[in-house]
C-alpha positions in Angstrom: -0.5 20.8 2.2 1.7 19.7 4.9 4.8 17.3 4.2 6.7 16.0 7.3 9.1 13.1 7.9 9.1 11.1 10.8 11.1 7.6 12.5 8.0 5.6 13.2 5.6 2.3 12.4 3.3 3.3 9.4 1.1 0.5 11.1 0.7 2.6 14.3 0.3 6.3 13.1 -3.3 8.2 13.5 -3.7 9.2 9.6 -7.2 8.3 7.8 -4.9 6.2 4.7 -1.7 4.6 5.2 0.0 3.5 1.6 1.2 -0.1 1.4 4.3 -0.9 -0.5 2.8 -3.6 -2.3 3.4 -6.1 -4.6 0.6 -6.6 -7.5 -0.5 -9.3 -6.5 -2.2 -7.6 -3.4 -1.6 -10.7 -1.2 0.8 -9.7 1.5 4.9 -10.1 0.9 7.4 -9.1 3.2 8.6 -5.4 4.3 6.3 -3.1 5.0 3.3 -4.8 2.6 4.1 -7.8 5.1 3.5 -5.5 8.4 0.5 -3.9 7.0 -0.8 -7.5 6.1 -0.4 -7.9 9.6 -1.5 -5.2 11.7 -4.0 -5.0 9.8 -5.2 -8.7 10.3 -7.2 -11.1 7.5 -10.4 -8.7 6.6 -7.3 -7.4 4.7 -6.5 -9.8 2.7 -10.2 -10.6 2.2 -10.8 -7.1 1.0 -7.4 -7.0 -1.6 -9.0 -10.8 -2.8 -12.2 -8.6 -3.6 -10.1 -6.2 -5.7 -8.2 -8.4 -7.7 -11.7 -10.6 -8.3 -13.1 -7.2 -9.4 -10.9 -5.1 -11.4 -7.1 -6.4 -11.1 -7.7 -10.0 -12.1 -3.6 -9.8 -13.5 -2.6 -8.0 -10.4 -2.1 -4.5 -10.1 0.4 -2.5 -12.3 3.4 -0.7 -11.3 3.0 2.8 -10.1 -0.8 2.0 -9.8 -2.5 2.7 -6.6 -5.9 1.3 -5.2 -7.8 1.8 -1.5 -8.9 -0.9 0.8 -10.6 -0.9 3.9 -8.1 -0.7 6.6 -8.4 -3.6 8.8 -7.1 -3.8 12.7 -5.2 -0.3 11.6 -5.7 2.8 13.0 -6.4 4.1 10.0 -9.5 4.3 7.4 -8.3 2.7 4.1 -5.1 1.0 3.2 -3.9 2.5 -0.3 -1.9 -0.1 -2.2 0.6 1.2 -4.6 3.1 -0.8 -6.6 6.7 0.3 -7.2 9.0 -0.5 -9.4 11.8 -3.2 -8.7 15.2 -2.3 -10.0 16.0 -5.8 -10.0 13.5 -6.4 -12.4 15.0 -3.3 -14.9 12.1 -1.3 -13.6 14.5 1.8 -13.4 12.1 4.9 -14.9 11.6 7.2 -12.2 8.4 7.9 -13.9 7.1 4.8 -12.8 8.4 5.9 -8.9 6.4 8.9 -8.9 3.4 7.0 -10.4 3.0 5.8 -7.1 2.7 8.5 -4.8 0.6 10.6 -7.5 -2.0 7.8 -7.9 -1.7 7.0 -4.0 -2.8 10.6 -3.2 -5.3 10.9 -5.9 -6.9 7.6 -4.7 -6.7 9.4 -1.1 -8.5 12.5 -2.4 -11.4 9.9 -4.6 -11.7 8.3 -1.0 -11.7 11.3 1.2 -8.9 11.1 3.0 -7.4 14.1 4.4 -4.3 12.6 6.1 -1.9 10.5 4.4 1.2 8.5 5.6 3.5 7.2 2.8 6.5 4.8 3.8 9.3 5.1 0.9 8.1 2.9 -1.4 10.9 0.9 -2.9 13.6 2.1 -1.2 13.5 -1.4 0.2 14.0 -5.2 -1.7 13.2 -3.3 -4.7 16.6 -1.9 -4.9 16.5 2.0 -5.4 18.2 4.0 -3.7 16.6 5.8 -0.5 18.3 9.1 -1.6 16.7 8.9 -4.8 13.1 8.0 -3.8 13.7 11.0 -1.1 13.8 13.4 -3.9 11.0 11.8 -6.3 8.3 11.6 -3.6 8.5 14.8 -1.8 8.7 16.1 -6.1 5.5 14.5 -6.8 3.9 14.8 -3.7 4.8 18.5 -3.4 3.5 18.9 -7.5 0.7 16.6 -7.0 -0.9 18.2 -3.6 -2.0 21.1 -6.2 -4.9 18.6 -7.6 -5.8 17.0 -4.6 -7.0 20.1 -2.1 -9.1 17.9 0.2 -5.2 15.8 0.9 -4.5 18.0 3.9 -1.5 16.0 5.4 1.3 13.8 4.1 3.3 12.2 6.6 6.3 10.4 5.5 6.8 7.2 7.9 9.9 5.6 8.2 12.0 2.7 9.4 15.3 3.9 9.9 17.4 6.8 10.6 19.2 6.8 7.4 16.1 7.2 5.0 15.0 9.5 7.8 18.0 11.6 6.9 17.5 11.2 3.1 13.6 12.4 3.4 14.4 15.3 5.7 17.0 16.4 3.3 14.7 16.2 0.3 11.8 18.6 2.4 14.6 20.6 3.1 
């Protein structure tokens, strides 16, 4: 599998799933889950309605991960993965690397063979970037062993300093 890091838009990059930093309730927030929401325009938020009607009817857990269609997006399907909030006293890193396991097992149960991940609660949800640097590429790196048709993980990010923190973790 291919890792990389890269200063970018996870709404504009030419993957087949892009992972959404969402909330459980699957409705949109702020952040990235707020820019996907967006991009992606309201067959979105139609299709994450569909899930929680479904399946999710409490909302979806943290360090769970689900697919959607993806939308106005360049991509295919919009994986949803919930991290844990710090502010909350979510503070296992267990729960952390939940979400980019399940993320790229749902990507594999889909077909996806290109993945971009943003760092998923590095943001409002208080953890430090540093830390979430080393626990994705971890997991991702541990995980890509079960998931052989997950060709690509690209690791999409806002700003320079947790593009520093990721490129020292692939290091």
């Amino acid at each position: 599998m291919d890792i990389s890091a890269q200063l970018g838009d996870i709404t504009q990059v030419d993957v087949d799933a892009v992972v959404n930093a969402a909330n459980s309730t699957l409705m949109g927030g702020g952040g990235v889950d707020g820019a996907i929401h967006a991009a992606a325009g309201p067959e979105l938020l139609d299709e994450c309605r569909r899930v929680r009607a479904a399946r999710w009817h409490d909302g979806l857990p943290v360090g769970e991960a689900v697919a959607t269609g993806a939308g106005r997006l360049p991509a295919r399907w919009v994986i949803h993965a919930v991290g844990p909030n710090r502010h909350r006293g979510q503070t296992d890193p267990e729960l952390l690397a939940s979400c980019f396991r399940r993320s790229l097992e749902v990507a594999q149960e889909v077909g996806a063979r290109s993945v971009a991940f943003p760092a998923i609660s590095a943001g409002v949800y208080g953890w430090d970037p540093g830390e979430v640097a080393q626990i994705a590429v971890a997991t991702v790196r541990h995980t890509g062993e079960s998931v052989p048709g997950v060709e690509e993980v690209r690791f999409v990010l806002f700003g320079e300093d947790v593009l520093a923190r990721f490129e020292h973790a692939l290091a």
